[in-house]
PDBQT receptor file of N, H, CA, C and O in Angstrom, charges set to zero:
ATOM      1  N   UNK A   1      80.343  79.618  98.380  1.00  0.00    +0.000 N 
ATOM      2  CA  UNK A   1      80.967  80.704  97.619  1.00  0.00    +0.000 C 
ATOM      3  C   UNK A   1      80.050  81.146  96.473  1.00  0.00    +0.000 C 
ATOM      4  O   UNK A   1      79.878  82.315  96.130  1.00  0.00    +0.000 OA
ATOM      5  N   UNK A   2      79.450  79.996  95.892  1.00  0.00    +0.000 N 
ATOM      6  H   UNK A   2      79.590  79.046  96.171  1.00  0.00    +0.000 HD
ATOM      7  CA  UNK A   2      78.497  80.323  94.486  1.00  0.00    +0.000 C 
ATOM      8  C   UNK A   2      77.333  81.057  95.021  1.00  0.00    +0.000 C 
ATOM      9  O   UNK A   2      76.763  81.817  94.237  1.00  0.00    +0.000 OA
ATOM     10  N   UNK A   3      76.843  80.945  96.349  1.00  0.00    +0.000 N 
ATOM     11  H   UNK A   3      77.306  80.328  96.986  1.00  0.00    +0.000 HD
ATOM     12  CA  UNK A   3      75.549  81.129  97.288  1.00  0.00    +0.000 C 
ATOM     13  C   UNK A   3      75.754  82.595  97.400  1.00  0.00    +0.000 C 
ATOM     14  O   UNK A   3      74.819  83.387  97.286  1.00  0.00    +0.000 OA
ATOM     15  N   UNK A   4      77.300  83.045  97.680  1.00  0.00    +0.000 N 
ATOM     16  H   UNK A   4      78.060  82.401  97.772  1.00  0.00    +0.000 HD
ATOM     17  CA  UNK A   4      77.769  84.190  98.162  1.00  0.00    +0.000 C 
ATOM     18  C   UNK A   4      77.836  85.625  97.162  1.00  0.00    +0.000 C 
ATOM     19  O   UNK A   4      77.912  86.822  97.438  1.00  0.00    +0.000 OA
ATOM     20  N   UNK A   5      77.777  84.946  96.017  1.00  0.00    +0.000 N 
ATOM     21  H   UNK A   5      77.716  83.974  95.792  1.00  0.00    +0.000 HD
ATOM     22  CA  UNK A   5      78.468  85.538  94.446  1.00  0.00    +0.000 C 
ATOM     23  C   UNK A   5      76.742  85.799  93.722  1.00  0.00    +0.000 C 
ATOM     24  O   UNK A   5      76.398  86.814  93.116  1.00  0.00    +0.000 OA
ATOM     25  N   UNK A   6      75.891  84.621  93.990  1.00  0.00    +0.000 N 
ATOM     26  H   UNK A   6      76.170  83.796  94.482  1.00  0.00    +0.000 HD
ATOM     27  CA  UNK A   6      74.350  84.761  93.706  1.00  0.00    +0.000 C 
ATOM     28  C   UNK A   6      73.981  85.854  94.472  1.00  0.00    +0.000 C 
ATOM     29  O   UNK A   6      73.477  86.817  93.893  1.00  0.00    +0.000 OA
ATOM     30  N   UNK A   7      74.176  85.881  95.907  1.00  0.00    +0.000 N 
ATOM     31  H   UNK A   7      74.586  85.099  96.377  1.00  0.00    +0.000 HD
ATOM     32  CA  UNK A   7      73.252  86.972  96.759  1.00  0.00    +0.000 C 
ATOM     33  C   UNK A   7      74.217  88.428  96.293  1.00  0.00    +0.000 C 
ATOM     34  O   UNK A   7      73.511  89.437  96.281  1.00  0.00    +0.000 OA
ATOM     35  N   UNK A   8      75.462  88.639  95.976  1.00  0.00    +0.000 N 
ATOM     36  H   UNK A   8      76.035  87.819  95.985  1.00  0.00    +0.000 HD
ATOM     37  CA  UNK A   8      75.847  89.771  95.659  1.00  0.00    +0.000 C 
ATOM     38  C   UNK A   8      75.338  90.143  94.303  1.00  0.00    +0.000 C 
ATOM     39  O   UNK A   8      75.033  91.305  94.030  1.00  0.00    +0.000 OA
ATOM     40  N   UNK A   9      75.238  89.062  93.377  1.00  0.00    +0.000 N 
ATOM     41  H   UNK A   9      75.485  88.118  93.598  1.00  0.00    +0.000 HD
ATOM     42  CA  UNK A   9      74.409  89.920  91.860  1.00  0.00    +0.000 C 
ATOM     43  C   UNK A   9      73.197  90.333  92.497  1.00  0.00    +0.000 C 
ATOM     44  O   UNK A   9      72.567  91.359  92.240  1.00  0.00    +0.000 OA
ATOM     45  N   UNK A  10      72.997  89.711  93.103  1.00  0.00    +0.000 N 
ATOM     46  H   UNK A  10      73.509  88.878  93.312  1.00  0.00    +0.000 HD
ATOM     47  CA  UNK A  10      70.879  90.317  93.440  1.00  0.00    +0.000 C 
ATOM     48  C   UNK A  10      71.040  91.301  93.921  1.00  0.00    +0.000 C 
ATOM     49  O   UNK A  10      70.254  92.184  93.579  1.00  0.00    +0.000 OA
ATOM     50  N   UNK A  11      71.834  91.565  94.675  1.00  0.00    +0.000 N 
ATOM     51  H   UNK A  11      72.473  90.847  94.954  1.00  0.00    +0.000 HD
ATOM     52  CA  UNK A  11      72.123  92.688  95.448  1.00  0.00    +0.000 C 
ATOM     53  C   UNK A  11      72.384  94.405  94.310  1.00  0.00    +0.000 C 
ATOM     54  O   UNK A  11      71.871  95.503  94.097  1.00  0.00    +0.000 OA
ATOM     55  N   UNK A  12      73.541  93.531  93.911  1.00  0.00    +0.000 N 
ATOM     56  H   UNK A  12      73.958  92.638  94.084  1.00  0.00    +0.000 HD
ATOM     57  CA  UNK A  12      74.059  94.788  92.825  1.00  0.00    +0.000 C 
ATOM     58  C   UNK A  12      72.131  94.878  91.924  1.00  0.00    +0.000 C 
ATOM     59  O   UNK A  12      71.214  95.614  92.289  1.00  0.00    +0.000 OA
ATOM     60  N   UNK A  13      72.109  94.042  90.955  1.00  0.00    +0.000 N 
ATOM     61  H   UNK A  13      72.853  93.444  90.658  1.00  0.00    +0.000 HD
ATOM     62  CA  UNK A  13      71.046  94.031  90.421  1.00  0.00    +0.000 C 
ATOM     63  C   UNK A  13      70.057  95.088  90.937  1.00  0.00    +0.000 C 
ATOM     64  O   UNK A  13      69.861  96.183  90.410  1.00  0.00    +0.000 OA
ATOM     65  N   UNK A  14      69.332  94.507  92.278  1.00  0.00    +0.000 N 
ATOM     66  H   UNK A  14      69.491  93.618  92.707  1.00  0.00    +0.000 HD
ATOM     67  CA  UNK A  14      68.105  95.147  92.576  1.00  0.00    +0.000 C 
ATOM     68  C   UNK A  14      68.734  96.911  92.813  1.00  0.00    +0.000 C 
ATOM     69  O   UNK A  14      67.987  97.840  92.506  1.00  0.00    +0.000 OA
ATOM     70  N   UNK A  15      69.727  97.105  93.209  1.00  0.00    +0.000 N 
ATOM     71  H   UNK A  15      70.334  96.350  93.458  1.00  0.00    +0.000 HD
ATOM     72  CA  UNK A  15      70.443  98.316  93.899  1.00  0.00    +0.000 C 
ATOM     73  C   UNK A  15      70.299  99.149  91.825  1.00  0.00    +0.000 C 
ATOM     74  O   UNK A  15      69.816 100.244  91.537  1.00  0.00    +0.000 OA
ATOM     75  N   UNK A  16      70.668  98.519  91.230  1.00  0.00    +0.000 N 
ATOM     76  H   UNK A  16      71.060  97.630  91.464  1.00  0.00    +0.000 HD
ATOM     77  CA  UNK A  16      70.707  98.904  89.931  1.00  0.00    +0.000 C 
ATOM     78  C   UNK A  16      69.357  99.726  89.212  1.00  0.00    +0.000 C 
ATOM     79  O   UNK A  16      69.135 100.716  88.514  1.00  0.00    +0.000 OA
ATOM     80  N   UNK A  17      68.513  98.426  89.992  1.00  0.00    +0.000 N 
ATOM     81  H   UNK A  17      68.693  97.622  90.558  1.00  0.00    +0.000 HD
ATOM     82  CA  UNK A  17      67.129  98.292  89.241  1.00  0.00    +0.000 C 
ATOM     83  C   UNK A  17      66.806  99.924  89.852  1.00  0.00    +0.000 C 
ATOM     84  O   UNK A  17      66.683 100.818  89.015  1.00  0.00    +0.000 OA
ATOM     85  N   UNK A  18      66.674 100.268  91.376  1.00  0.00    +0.000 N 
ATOM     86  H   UNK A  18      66.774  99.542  92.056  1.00  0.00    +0.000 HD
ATOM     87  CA  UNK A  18      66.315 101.364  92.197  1.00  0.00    +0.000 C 
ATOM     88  C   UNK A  18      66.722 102.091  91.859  1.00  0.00    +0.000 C 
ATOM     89  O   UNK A  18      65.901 103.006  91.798  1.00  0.00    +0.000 OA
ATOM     90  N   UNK A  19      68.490 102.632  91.209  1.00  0.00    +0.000 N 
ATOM     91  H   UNK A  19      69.158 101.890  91.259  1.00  0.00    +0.000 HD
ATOM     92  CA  UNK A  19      69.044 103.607  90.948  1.00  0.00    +0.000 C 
ATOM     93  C   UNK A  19      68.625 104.377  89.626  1.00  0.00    +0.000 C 
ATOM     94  O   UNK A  19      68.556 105.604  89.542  1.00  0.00    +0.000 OA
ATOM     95  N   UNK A  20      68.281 103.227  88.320  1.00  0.00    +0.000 N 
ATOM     96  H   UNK A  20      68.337 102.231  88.388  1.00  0.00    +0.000 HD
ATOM     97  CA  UNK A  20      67.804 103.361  87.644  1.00  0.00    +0.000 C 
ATOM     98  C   UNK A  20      65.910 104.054  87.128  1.00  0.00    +0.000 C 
ATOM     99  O   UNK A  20      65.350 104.689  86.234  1.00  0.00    +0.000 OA
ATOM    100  N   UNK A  21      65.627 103.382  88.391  1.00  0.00    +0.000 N 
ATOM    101  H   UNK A  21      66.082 102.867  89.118  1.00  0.00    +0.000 HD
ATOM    102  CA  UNK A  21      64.158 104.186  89.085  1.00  0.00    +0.000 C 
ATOM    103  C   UNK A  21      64.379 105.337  88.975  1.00  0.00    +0.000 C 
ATOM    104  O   UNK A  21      63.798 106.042  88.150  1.00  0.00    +0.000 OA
ATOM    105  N   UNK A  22      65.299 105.775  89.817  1.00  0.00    +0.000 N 
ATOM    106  H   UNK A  22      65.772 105.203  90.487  1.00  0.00    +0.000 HD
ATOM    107  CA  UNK A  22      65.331 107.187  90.592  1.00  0.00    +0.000 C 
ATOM    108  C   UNK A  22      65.972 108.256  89.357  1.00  0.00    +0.000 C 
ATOM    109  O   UNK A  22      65.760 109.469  89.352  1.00  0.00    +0.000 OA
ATOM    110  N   UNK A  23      66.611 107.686  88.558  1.00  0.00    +0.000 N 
ATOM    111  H   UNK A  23      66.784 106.701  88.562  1.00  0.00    +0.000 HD
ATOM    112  CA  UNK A  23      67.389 108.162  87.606  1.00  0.00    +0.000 C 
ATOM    113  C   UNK A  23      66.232 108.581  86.892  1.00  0.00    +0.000 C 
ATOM    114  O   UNK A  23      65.896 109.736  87.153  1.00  0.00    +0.000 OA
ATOM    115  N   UNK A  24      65.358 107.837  85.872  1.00  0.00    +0.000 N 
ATOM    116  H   UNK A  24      65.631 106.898  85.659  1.00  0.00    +0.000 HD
ATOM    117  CA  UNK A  24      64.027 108.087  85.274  1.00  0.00    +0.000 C 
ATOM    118  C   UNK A  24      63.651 108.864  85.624  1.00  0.00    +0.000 C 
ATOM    119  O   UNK A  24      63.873 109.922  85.037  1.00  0.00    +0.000 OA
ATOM    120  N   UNK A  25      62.935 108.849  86.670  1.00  0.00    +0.000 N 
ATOM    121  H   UNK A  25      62.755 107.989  87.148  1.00  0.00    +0.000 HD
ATOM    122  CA  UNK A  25      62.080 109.750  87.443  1.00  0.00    +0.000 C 
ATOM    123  C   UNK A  25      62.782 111.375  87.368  1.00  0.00    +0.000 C 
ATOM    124  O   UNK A  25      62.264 112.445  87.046  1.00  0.00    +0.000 OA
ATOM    125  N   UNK A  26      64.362 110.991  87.872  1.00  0.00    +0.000 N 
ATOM    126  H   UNK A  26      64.783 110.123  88.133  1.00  0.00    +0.000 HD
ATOM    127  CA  UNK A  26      64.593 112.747  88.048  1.00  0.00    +0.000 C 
ATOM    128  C   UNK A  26      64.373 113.671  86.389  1.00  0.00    +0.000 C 
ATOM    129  O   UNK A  26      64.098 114.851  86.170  1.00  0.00    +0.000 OA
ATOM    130  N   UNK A  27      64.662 112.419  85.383  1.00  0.00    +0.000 N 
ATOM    131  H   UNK A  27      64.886 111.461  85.560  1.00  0.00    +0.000 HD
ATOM    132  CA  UNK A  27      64.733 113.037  84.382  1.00  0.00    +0.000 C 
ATOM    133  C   UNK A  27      63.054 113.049  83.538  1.00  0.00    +0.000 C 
ATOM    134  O   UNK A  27      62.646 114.043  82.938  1.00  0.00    +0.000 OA
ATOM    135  N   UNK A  28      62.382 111.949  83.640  1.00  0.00    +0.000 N 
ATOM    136  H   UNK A  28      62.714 111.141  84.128  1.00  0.00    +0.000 HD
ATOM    137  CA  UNK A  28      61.226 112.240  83.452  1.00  0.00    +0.000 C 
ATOM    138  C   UNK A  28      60.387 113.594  84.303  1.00  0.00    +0.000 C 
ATOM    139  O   UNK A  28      60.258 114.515  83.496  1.00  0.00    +0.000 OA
ATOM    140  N   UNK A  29      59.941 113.869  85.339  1.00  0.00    +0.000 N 
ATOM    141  H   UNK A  29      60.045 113.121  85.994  1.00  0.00    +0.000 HD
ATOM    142  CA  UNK A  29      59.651 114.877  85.490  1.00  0.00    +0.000 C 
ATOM    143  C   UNK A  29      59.950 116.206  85.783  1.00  0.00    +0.000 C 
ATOM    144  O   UNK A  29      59.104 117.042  86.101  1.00  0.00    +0.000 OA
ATOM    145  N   UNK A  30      61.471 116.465  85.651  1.00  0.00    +0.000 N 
ATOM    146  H   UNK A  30      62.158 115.787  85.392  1.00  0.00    +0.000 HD
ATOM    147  CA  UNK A  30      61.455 118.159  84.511  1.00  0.00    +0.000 C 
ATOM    148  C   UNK A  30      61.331 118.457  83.252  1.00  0.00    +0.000 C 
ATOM    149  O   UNK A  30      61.219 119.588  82.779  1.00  0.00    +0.000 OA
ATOM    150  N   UNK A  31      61.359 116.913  82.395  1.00  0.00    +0.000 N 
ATOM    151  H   UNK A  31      61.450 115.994  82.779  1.00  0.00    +0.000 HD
ATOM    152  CA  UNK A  31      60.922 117.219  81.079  1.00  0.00    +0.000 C 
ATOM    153  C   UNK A  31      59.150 116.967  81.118  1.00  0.00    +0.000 C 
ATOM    154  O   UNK A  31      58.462 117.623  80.336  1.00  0.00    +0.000 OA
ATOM    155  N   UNK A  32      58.683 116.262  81.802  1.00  0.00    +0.000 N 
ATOM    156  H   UNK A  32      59.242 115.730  82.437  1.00  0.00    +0.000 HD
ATOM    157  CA  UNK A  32      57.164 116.386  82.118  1.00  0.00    +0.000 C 
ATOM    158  C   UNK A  32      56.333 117.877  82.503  1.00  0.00    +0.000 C 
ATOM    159  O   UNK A  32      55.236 118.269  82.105  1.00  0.00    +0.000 OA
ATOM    160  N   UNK A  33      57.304 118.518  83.421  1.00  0.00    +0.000 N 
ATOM    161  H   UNK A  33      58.195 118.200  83.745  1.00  0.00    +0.000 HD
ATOM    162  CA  UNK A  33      57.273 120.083  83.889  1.00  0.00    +0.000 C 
ATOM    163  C   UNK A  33      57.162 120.862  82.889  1.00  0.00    +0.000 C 
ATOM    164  O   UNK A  33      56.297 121.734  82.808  1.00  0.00    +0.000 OA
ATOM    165  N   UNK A  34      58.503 120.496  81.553  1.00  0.00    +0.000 N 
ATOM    166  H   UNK A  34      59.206 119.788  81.619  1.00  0.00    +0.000 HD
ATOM    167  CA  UNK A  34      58.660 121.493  80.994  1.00  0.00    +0.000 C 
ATOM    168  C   UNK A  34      57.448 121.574  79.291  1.00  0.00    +0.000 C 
ATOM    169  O   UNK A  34      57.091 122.536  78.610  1.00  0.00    +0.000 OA
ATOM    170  N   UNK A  35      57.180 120.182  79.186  1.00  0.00    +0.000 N 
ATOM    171  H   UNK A  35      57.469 119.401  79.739  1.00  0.00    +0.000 HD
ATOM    172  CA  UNK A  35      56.402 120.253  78.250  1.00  0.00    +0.000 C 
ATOM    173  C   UNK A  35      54.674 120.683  78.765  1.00  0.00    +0.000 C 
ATOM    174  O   UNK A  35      53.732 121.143  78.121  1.00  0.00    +0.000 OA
ATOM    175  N   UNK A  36      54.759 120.451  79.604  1.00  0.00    +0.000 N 
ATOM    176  H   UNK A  36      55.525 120.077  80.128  1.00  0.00    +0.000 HD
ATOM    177  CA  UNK A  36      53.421 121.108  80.672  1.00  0.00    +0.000 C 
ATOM    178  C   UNK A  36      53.103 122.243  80.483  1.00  0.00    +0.000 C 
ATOM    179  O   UNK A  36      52.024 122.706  80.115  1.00  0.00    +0.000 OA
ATOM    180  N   UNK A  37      54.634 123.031  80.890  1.00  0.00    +0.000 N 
ATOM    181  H   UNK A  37      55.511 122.655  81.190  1.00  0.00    +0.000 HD
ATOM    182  CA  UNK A  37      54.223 124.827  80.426  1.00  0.00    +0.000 C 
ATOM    183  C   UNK A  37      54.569 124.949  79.596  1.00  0.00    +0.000 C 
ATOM    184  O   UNK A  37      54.387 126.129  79.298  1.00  0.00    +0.000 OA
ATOM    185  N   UNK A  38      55.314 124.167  78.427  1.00  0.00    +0.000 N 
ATOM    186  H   UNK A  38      55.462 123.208  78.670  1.00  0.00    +0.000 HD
ATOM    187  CA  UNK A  38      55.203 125.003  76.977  1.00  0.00    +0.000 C 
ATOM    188  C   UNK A  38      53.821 124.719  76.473  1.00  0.00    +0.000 C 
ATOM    189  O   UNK A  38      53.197 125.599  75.880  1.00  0.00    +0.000 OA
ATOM    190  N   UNK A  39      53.257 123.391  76.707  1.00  0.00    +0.000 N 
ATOM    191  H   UNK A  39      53.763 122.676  77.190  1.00  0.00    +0.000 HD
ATOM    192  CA  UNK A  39      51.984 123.482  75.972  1.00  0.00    +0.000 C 
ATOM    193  C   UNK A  39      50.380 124.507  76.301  1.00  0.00    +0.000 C 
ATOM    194  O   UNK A  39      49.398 124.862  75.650  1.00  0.00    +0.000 OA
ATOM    195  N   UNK A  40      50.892 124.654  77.679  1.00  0.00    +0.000 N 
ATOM    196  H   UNK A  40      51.690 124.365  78.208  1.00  0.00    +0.000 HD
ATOM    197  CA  UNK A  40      49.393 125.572  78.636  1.00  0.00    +0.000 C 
ATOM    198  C   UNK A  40      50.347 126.882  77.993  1.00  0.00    +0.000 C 
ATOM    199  O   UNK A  40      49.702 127.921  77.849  1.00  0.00    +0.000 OA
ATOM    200  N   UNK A  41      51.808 126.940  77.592  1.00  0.00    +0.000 N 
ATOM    201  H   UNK A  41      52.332 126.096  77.709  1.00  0.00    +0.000 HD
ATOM    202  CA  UNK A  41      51.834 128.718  77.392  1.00  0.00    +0.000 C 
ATOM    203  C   UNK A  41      51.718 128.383  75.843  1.00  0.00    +0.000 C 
ATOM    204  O   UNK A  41      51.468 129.500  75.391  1.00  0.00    +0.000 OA
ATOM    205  N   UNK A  42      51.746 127.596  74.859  1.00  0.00    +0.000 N 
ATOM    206  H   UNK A  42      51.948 126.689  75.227  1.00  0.00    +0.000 HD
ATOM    207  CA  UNK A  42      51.046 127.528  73.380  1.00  0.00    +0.000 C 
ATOM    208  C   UNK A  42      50.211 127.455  73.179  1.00  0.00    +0.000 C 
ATOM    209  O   UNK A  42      49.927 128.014  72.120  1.00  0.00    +0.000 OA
ATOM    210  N   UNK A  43      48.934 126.695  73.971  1.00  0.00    +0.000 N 
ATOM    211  H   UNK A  43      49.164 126.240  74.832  1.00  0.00    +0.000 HD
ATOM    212  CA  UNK A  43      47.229 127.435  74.277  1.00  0.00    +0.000 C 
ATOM    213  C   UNK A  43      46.848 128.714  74.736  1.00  0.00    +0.000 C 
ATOM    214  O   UNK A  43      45.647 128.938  74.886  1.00  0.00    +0.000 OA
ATOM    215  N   UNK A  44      47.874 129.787  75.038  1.00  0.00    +0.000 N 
ATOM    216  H   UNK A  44      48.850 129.604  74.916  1.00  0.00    +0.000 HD
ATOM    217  CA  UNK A  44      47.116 130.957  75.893  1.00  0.00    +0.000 C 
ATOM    218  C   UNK A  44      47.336 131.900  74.571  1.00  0.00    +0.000 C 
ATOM    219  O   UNK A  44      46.530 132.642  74.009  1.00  0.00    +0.000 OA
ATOM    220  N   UNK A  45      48.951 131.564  74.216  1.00  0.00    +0.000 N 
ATOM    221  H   UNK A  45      49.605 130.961  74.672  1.00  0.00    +0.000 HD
ATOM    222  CA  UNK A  45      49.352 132.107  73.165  1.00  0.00    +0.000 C 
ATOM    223  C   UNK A  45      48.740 131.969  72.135  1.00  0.00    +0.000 C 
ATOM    224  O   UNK A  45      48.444 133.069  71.667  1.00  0.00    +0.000 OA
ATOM    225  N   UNK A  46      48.214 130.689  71.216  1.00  0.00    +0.000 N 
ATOM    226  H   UNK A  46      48.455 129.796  71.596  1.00  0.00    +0.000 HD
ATOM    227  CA  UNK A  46      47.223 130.606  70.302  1.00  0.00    +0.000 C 
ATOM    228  C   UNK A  46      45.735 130.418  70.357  1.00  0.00    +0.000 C 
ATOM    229  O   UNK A  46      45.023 129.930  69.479  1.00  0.00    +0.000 OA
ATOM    230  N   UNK A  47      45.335 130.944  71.678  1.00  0.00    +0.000 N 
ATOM    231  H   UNK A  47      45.913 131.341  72.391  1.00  0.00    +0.000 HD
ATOM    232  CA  UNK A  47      43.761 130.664  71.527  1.00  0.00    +0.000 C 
ATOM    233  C   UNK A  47      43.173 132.357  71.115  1.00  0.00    +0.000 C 
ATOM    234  O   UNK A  47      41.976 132.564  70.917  1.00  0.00    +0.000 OA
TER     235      UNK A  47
């Protein structure tokens, strides 16, 4: 039962760890996108 209750935290856990991946990611790169073109359109604009 304890064997059973161990392999379900790992389970939840790693499933956590991935969701949390994917979560980052969606939100890291549209704010990566968006500071991308504000900064190439604040070089065109101030050069």
């Amino acid at each position: 039962m304890a064997l059973y209750r161990l392999k379900a935290a790992l389970f939840y856990v790693s499933n956590l760890s991935a969701y949390m991946q994917s979560l980052t990611l969606s939100l890291i790169l549209p704010v990566g996108v968006l500071l991308g073109g504000a900064t190439s359109i604040a070089r065109d604009y101030y050069r």
